[in-house]
N, C-alpha and C positions, 0 to 999 in steps of 0.2 A: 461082441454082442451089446446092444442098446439097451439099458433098464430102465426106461421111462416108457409107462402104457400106453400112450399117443402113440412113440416111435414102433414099440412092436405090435398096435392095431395096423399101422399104415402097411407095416411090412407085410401083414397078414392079408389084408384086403390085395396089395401088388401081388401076390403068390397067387391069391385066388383068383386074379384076374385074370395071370400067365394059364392059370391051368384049362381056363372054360374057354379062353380063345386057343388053345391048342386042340379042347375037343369037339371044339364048333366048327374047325378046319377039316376036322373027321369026321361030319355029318355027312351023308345023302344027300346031294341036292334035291329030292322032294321033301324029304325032313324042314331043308334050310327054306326050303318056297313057303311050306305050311306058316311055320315059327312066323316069314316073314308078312302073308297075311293074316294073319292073327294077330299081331303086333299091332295091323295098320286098322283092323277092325276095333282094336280097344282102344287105340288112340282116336276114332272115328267117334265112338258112342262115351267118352271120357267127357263130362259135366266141365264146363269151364267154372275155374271156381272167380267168388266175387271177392273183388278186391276194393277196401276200404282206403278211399283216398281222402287223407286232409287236407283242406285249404282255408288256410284261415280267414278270419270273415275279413279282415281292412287290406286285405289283397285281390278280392271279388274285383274291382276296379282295372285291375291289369289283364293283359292275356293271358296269361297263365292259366286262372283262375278259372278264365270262360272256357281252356279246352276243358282242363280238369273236371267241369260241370257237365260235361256232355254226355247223355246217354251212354253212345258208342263210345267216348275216350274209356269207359272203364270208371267213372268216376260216380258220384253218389249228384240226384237230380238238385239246382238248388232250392233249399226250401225256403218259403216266404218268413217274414216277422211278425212279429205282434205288433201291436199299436205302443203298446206300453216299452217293447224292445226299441222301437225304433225312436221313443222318447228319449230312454234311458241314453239312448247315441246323439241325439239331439242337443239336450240340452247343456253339456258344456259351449257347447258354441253359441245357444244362444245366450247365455250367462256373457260368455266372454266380451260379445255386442252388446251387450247392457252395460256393463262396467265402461266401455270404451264411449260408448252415450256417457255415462254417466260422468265419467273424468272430464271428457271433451264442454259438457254443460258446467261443472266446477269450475274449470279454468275460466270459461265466459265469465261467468258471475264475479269472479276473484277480481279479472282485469276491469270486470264493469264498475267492482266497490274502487277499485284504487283512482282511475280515470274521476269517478262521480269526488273522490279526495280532492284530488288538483283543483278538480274545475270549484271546486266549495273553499278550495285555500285561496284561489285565485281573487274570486266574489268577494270573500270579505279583507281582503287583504288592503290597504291604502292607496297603493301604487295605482294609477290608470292604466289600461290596460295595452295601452301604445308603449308603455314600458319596459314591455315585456317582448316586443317585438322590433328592441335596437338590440342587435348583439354585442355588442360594447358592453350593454347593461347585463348581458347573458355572462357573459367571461367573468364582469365584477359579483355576478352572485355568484360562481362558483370557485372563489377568491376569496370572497366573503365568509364561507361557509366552508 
């Protein structure tokens, strides 16, 4: 014998299951006809019940999501946003395109001050400027220095 309450419900439910299919085998076939429309009548007028389906909102994009939304799939209709909801989604990306403005306009300016360097070290430097454009003379400044 088993002492765990699980095992002697299970046992209990099999026993009762043996007994009603031995005495349903001892029914009347007009007994067993009625039962079985009456069954098919409740099953007939039985309420489908509703079933709440989740999809989460950054999967709306895939299929999934669109049978899930269907009327008929069984699933909940989707519903619209707010204006204010559809900022709060917005705005990291546009953030993200500002900054990437932003960096991209820094870097310009940074290379603009350094180039505006050269050409200002060049101007007042001694050298003429055909000087600058024997590479002989390029090698010995970086020689030099």
């Amino acid at each position: 014998m088993s002492s765990t309450p699980e095992i002697k419900e299970l046992e209990f439910v099999q026993g009762m299951r043996r007994a009603l299919d031995e005495s349903a085998a001892s029914l009347p076939s007009a007994t067993t006809a009625r039962l079985t429309a009456a069954r098919k009548a409740a099953l007939a007028r039985k309420k489908a019940e509703p079933v709440l389906v989740r999809v989460p909102s950054l999967a709306a994009a895939g299929v999934g999501a669109g049978m899930a939304a269907l009327p008929g799939a069984g699933g909940l209709p989707p519903r619209r946003r707010s204006a204010l909801a559809r900022f709060a989604l917005a705005w990291p990306l546009a953030a993200l395109v500002a900054g990437l403005f932003a960096i991209a306009y820094f870097e310009d300016q940074q290379r603009t001050a350094e180039l505006a360097d050269i050409d200002a070290a060049m101007l007042s430097d001694d050298l003429p400027l055909t000087a600058y454009l024997d590479h002989g003379f390029n090698a010995y400044l970086t020689r030099a220095h």
